[in-house]
N, CA, C and O atoms as a MOPAC input file, in Angstrom:
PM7 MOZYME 1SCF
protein

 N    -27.90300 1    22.19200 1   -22.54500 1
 C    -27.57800 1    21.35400 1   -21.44400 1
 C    -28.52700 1    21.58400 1   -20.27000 1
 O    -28.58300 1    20.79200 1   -19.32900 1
 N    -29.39300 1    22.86700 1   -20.36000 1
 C    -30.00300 1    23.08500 1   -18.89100 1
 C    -31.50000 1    22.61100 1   -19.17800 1
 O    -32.47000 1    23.01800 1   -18.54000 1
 N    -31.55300 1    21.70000 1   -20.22000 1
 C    -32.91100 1    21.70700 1   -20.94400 1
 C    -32.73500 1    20.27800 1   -20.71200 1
 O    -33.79200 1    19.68500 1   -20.92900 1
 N    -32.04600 1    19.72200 1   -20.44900 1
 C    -31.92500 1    17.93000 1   -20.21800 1
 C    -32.34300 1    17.83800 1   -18.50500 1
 O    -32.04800 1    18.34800 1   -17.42400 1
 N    -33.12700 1    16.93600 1   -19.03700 1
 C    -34.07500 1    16.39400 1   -17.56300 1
 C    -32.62600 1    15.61300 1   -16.88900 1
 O    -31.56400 1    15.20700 1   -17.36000 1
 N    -33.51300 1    15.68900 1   -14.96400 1
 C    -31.95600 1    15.01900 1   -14.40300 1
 C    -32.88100 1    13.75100 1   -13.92200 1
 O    -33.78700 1    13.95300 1   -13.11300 1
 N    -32.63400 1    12.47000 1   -14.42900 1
 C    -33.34800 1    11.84100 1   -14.29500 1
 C    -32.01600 1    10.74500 1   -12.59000 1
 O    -30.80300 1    10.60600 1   -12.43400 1
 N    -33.55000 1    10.20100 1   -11.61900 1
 C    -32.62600 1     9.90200 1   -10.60300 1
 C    -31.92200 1     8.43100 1   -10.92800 1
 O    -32.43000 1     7.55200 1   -11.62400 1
 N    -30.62300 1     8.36900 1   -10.25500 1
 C    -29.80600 1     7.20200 1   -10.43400 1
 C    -29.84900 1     5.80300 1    -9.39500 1
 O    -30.09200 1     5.65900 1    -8.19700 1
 N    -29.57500 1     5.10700 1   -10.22700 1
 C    -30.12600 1     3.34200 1    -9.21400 1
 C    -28.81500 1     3.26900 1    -8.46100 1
 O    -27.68700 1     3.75600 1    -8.53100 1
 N    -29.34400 1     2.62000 1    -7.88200 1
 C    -28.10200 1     2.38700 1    -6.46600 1
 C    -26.45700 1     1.80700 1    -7.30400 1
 O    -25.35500 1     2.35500 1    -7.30500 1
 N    -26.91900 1     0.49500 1    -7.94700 1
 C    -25.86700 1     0.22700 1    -8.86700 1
 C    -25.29100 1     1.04100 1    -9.76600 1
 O    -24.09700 1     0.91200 1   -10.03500 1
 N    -26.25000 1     2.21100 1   -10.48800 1
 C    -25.20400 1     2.87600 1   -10.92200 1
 C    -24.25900 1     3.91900 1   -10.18600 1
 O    -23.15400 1     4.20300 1   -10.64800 1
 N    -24.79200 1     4.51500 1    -8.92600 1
 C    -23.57600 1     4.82600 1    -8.01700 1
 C    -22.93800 1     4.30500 1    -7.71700 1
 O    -21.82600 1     4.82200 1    -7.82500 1
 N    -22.95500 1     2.96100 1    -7.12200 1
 C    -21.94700 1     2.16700 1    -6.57200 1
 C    -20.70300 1     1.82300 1    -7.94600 1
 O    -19.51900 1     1.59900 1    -7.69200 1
 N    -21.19400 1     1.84100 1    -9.17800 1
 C    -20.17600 1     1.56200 1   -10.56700 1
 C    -19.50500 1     2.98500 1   -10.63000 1
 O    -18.32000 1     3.06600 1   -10.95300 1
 N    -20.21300 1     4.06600 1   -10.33800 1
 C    -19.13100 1     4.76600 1   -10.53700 1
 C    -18.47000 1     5.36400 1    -9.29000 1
 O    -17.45600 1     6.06000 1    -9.33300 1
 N    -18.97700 1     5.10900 1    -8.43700 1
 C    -17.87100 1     5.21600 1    -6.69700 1
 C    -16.63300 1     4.17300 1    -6.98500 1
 O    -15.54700 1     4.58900 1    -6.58100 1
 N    -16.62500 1     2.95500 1    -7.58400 1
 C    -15.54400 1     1.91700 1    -8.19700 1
 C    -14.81100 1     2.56600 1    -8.54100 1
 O    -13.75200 1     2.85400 1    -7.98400 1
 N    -15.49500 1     3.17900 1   -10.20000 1
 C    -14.38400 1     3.66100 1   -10.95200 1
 C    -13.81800 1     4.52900 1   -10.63700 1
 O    -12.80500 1     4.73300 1   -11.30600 1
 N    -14.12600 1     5.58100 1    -9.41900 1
 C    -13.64100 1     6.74700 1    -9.32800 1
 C    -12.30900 1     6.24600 1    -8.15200 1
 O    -11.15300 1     6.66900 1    -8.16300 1
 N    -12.97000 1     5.13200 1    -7.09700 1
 C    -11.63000 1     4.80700 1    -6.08400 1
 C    -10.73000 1     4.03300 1    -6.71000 1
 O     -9.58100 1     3.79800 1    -6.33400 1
 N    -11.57000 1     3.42900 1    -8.19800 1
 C     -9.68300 1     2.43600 1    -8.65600 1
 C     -8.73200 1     3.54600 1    -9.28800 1
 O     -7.50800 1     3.44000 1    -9.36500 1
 N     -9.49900 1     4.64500 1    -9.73400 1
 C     -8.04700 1     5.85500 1   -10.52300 1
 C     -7.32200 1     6.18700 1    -9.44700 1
 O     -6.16800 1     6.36900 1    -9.83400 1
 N     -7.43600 1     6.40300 1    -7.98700 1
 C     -6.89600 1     6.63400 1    -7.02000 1
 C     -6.01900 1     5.63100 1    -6.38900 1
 O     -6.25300 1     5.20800 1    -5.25600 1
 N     -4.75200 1     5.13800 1    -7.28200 1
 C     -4.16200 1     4.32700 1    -6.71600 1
 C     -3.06500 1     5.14400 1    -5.27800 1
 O     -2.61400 1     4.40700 1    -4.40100 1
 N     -2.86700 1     6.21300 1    -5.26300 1
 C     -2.09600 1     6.68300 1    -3.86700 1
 C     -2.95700 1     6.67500 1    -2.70700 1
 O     -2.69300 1     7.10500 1    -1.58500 1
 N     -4.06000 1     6.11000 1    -3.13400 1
 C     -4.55300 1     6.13400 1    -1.72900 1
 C     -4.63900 1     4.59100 1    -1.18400 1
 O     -4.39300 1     3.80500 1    -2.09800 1
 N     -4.93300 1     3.93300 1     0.10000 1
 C     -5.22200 1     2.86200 1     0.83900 1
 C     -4.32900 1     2.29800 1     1.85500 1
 O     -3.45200 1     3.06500 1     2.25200 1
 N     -4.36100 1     1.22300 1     2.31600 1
 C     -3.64500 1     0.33700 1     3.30700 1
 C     -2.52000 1    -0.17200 1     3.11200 1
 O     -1.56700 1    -0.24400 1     3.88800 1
 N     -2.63900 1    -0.58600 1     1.90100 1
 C     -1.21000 1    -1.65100 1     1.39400 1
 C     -0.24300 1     0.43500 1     0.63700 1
 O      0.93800 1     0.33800 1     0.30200 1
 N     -0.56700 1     1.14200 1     0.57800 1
 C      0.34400 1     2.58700 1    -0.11600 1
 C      0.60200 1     2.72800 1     1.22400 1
 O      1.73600 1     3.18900 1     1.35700 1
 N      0.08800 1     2.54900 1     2.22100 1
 C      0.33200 1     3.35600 1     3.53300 1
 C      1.87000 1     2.61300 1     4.58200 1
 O      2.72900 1     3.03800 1     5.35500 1
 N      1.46400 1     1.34000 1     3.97700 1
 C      2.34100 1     0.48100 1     4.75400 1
 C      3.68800 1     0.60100 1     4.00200 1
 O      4.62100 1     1.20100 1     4.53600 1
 N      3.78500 1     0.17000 1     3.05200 1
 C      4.47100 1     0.39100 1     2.01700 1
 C      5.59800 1     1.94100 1     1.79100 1
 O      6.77200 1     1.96800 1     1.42300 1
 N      4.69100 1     3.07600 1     2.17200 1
 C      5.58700 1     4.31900 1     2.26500 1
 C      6.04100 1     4.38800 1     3.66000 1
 O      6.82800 1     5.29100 1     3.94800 1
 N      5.73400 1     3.72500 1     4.39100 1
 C      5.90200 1     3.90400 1     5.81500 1
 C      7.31100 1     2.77100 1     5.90700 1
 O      8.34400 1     3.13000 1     6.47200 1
 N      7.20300 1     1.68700 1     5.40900 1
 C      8.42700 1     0.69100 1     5.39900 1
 C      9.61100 1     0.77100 1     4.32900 1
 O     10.78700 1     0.41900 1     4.43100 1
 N      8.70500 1     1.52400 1     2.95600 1
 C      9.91200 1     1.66700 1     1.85400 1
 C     10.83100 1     2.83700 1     1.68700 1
 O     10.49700 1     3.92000 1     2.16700 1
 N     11.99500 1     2.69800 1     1.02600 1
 C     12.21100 1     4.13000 1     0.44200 1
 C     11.14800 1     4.99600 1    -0.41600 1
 O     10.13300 1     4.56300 1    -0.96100 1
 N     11.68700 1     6.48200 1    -0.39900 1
 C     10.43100 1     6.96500 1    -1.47100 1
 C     10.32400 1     6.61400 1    -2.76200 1
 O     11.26700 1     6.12000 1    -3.38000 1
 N      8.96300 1     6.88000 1    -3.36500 1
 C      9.05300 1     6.61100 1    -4.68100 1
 C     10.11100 1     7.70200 1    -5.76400 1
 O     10.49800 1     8.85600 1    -5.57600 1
 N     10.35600 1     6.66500 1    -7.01400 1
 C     10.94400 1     7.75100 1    -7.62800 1
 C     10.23800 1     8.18500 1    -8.81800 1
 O     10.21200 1     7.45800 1    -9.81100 1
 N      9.76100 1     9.12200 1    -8.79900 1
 C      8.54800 1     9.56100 1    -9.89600 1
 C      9.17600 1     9.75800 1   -11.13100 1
 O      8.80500 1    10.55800 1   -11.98900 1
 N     10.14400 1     8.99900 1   -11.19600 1
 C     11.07500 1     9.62100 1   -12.82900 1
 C     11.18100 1     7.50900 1   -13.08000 1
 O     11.66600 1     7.09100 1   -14.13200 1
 N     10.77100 1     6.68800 1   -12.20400 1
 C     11.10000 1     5.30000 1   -12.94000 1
 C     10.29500 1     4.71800 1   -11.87800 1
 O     10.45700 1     4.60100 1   -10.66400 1
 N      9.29800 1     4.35900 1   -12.77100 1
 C      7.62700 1     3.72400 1   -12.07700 1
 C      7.87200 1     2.62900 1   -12.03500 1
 O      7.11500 1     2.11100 1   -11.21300 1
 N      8.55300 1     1.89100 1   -12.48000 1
 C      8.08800 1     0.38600 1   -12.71500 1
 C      9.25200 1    -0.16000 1   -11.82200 1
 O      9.46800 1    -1.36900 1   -11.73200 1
 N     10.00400 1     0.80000 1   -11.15400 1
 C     11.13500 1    -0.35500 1   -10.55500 1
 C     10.98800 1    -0.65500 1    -8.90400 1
 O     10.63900 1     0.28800 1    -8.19400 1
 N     11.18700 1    -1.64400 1    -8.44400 1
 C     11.14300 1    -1.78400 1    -7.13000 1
 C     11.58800 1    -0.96900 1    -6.13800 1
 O     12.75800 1    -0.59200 1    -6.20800 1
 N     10.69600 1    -0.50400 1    -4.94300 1
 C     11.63400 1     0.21800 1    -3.95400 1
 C     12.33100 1    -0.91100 1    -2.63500 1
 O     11.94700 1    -1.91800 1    -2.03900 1
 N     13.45500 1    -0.10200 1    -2.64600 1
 C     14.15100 1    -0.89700 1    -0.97300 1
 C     13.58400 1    -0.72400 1     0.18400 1
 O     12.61900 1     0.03600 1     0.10200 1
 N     13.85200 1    -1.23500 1     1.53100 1
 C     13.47900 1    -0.90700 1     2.29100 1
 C     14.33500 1     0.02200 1     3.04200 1
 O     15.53300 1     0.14700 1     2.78800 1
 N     13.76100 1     0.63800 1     3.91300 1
 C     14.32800 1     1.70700 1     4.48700 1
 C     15.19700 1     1.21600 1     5.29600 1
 O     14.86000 1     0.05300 1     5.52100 1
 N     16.83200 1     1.67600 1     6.26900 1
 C     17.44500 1     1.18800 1     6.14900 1
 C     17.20700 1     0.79700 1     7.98200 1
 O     18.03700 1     0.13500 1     8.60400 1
 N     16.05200 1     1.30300 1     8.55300 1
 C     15.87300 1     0.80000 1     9.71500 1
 C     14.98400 1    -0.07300 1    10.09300 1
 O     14.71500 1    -0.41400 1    11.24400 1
 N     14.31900 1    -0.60000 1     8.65100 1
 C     12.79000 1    -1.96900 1     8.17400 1
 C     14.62900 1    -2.93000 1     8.18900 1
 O     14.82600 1    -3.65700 1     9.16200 1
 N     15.93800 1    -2.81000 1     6.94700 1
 C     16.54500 1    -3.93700 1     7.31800 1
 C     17.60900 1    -4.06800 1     8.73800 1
 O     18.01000 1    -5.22300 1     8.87800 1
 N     17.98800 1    -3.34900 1     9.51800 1
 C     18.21900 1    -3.43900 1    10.54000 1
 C     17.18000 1    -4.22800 1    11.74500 1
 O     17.54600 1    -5.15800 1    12.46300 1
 N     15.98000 1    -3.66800 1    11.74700 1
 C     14.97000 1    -4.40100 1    12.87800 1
 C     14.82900 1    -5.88500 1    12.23200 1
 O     14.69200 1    -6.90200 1    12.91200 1
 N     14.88100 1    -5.85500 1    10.86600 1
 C     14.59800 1    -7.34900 1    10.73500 1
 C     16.04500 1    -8.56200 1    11.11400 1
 O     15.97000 1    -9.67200 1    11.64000 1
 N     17.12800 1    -7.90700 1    10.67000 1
 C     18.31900 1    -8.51300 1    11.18800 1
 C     18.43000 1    -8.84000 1    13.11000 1
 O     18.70000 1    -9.86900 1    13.72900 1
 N     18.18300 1    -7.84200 1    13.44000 1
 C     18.04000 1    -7.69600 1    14.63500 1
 C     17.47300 1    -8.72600 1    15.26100 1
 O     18.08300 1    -9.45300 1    16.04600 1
 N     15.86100 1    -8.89400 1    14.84800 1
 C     15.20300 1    -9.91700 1    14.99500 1
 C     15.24600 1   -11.08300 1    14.87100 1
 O     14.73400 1   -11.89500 1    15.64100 1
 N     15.99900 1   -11.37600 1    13.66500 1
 C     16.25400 1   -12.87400 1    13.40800 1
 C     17.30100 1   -13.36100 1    13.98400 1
 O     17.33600 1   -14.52700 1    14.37800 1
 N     18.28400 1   -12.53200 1    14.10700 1
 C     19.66400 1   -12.61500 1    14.93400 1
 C     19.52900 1   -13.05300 1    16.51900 1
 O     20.31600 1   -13.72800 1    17.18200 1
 N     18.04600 1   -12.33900 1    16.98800 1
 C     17.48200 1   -12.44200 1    18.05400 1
 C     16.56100 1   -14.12400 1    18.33600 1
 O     16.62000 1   -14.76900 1    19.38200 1
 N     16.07100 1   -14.36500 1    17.56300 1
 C     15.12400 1   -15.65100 1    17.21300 1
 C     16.89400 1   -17.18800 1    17.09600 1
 O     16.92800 1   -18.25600 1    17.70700 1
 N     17.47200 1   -16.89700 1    16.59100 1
 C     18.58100 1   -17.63500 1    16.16700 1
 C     19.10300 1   -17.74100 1    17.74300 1
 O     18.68100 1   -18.69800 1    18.39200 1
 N     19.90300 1   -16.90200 1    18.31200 1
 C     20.03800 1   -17.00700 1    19.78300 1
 C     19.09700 1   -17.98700 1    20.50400 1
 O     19.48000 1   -18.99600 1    21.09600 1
 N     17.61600 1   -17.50900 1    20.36800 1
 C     17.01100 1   -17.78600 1    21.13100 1
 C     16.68600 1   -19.99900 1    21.40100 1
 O     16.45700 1   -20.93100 1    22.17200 1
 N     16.97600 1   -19.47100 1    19.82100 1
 C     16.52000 1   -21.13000 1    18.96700 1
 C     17.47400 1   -21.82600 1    19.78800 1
 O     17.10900 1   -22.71300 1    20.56000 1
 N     18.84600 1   -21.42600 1    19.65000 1
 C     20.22400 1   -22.41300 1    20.09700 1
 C     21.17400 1   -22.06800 1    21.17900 1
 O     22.37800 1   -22.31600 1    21.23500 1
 N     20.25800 1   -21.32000 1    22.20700 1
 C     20.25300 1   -21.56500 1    23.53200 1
 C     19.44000 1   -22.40800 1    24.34300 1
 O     19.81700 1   -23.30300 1    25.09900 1
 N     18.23300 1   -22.00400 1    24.09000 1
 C     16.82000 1   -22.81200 1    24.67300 1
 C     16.48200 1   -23.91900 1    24.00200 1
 O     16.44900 1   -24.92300 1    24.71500 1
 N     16.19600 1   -24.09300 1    22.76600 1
 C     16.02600 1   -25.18000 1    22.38900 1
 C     16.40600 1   -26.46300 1    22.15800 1
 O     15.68600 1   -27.44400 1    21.97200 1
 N     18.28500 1   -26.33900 1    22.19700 1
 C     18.67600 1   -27.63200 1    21.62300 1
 C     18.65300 1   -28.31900 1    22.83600 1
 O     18.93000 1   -29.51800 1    22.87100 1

């Protein structure tokens, strides 16, 4: 192995394997960040099932719409 020449690499082939190496890294990015920040946690024993939201993501949203609804059919009609 120390007898194999290191021959240098083209831009494209770094950039193909900087790809492959950030798509195995699905816990990382923007949409995981938002997502753990708004959902319950994951459950590492059942991957495939949907998480809820946390129970103060459905409160602010009730809140809000409850708030928008007021607002609609006081002021508007």
């Amino acid at each position: 192995m120390l007898d194999k020449q290191l021959k240098p690499l083209s831009v494209a082939e770094v950039h193909a394997e900087l790809e492959k190496h950030l798509s195995d890294r699905r816990h990382m990015g923007f949409r995981n960040l938002v997502g753990d920040l708004l959902l319950e946690p994951r459950d590492p024993f059942r991957i495939e099932t949907r998480r809820q939201p946390k129970r103060w993501v459905g409160l602010l949203f009730g809140v809000t719409t409850l708030s928008a609804l007021v607002f609609y059919f006081s002021h508007l009609r």
